[in-house]
N, C-alpha and C positions, 0 to 999 in steps of 0.2 A: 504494500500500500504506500504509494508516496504521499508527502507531508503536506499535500492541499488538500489528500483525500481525508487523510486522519485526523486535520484540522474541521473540516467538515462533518465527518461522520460523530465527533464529538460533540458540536454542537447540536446536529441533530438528537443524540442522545439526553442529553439534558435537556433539550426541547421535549422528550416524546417523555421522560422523569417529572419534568412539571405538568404537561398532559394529566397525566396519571394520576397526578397528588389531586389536580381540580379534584377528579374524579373522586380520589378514596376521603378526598375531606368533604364532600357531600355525603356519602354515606355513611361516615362516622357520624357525621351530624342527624343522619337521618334512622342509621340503623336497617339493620338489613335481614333478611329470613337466612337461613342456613343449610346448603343441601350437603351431601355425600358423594362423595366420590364412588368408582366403583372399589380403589383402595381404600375407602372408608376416611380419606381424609375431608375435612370444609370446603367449599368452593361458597362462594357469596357473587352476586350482580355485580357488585365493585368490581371483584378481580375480572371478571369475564368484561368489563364495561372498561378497565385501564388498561386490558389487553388490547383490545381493538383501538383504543388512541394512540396505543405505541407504534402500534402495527402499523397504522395508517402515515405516521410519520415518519417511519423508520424506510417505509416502504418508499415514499418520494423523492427520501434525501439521498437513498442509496438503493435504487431499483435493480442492480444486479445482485444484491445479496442475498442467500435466502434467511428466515427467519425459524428460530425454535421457539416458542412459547410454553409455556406451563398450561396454558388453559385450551390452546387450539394448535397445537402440534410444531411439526415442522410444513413450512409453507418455501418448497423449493428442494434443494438437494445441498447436502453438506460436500465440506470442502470446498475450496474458495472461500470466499468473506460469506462468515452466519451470525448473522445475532443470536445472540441468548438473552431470552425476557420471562424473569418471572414477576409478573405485574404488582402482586400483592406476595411477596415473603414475608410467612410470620400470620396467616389468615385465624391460626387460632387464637393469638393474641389480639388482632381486630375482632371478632366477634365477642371476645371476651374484654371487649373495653381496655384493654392495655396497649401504650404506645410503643410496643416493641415489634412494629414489620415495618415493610420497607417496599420499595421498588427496584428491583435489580437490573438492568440491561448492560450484557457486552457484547465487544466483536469478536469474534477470531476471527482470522486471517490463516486457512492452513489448518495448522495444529498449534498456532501462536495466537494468546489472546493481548491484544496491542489496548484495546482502551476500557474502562467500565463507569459506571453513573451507581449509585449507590444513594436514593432517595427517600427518606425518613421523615414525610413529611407533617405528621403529627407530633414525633418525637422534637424535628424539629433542626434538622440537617441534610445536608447533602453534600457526599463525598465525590468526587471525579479523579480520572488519571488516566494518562495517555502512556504508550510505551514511549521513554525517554522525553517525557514533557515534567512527572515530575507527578506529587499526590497533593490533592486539594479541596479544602476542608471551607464552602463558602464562600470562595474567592480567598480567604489563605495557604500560602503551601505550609504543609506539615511533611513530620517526619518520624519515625518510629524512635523510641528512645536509645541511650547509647549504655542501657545493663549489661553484664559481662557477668557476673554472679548470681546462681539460682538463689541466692540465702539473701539476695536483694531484690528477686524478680514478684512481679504479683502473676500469677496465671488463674485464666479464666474459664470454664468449661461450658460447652453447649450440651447438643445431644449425643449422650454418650452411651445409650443403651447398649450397643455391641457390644460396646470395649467393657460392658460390667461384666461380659460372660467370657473373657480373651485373657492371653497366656500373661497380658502386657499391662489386665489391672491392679496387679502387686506395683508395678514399675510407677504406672500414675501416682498410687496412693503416698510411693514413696516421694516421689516427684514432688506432689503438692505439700506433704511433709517437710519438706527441705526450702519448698519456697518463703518468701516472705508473706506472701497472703493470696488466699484464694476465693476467689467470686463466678457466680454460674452468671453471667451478663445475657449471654446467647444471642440468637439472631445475628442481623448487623451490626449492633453494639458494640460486643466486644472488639469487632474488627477495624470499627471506627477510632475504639482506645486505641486499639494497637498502632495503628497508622499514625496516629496523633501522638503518639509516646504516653500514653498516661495507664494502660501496662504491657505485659511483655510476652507474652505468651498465650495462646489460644488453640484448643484441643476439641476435634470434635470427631466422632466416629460414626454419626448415619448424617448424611448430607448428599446431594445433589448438585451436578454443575448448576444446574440453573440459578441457587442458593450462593453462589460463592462467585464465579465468573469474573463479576465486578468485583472483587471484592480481594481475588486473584491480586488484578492490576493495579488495585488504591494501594495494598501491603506493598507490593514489592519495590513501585515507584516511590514508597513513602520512609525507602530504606529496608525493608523489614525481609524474611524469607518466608515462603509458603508453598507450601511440598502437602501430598498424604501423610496419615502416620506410616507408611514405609520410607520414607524421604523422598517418593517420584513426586514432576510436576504434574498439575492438575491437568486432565483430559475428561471429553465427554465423558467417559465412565468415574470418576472420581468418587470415591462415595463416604472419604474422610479426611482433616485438615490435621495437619502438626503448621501453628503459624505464628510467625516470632521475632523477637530481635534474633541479627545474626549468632551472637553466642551463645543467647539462650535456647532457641530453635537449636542447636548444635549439641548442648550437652542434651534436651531432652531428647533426639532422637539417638541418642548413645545411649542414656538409659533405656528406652522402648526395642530397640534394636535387641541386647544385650538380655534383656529381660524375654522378648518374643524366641531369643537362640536356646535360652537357657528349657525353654518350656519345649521348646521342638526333639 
């Protein structure tokens, strides 16, 4: 992608993120019925309603790309430039009155995701970052912090159901043991601390591209590392985060590594 397209497609992004917030903050305001998935997860009018404003944005600024969405699929063929949009992350905390979801959309380009939008707009922010533009918090750049010791780090945990029944929950427990303080923040949240340096570490074991994408590209350009808990980068299939300051992200995957050998 050259640097008029990436500059463009970024602004479209944040255009099709405020799209979306109109959208989720009349429903908030309004309130919404609640149906099921055929996974049994929430869907609401909102998410299917901010999907289709992304869509339609994303679709004009960048008519060769195809799109994935959470609520209406893939529209095009992967490889080459795809967005990834999940309109409403965090829908059981919207229906449950809590301002912890978000709006996620990114690019890839390939098998390389170059930029993402990370919009929270209840809670009351919004993150962006390009590949090699930098991570950006509101119109300020930010940056992950500069911790180097776990017995100074705070980490933060989401969903973590898998990893309660994994060779590598001894390793966590001890992990969060050794840190300085730990908090379940979840969603977008924590990864917005992260990015911002306010803490250091972020761990989650059932997740979804869709869920992280953006969220990939605000860490890494915000300084920070984010890999799986095996230490690979994130791909369509991703389905867990280890994400961090560089030294911290580095001793926890030596202990999770070390601790997953020891149980094999």
């Amino acid at each position: 992608m050259n640097p008029e397209m990436a500059v463009s497609a970024l602004a479209a992004a944040r255009e099709a993120a405020a799209a979306a917030a109109e959208v989720i903050r009349h429903y908030w305001r309004r309130g919404v019925e609640v149906e099921l998935k055929p996974d049994a997860t929430p869907v609401t009018v909102a998410d299917r309603e901010a999907e289709r404003a992304i869509r339609q944005i994303l679709q004009e600024a960048l008519p060769q790309a195809a799109i994935y969405g959470e609520e209406f699929g893939l529209d095009g063929e992967r490889g080459g430039l795809l967005w990834l949009v999940d309109p409403l992350d965090g829908t059981k905390s919207f229906v449950r009155r809590t301002p912890f979801f978000s709006t996620q959309i990114a690019l890839m380009d390939g098998d390389a995701l170059v930029l993402g939008v990370s919009s929270a707009p209840v809670y009351g922010e919004t993150m962006w970052a390009s590949a090699g533009g930098g991570a950006w918090l509101d119109g300020a750049r930010v940056r992950v912090a500069d911790t180097g010791v776990l017995g100074e780090a705070s980490v933060s945990t989401g969903n973590i159901k898998t990893l309660t029944a994994d060779a590598r929950w001894d390793a966590l427990g001890a992990l969060i043991r050794d840190s300085n303080r730990s908090r379940g923040y979840g969603d977008f949240c924590h990864y917005h601390l992260l990015a911002r340096g306010s803490l250091d570490l972020v761990i989650e074991s059932d997740v979804n591209i869709l869920d992280i994408a953006a969220l990939t590209v605000i860490v890494r350009e915000a300084g920070g590392v984010f890999t799986d808990l095996e230490g690979a980068p994130p791909t369509l299939d991703t389905r867990s985060v280890l994400a961090g300051t560089p030294a911290i992200h580095r001793q926890a995957l030596q202990r999770l590594r070390k601790d997953a050998a020891g149980a094999s």
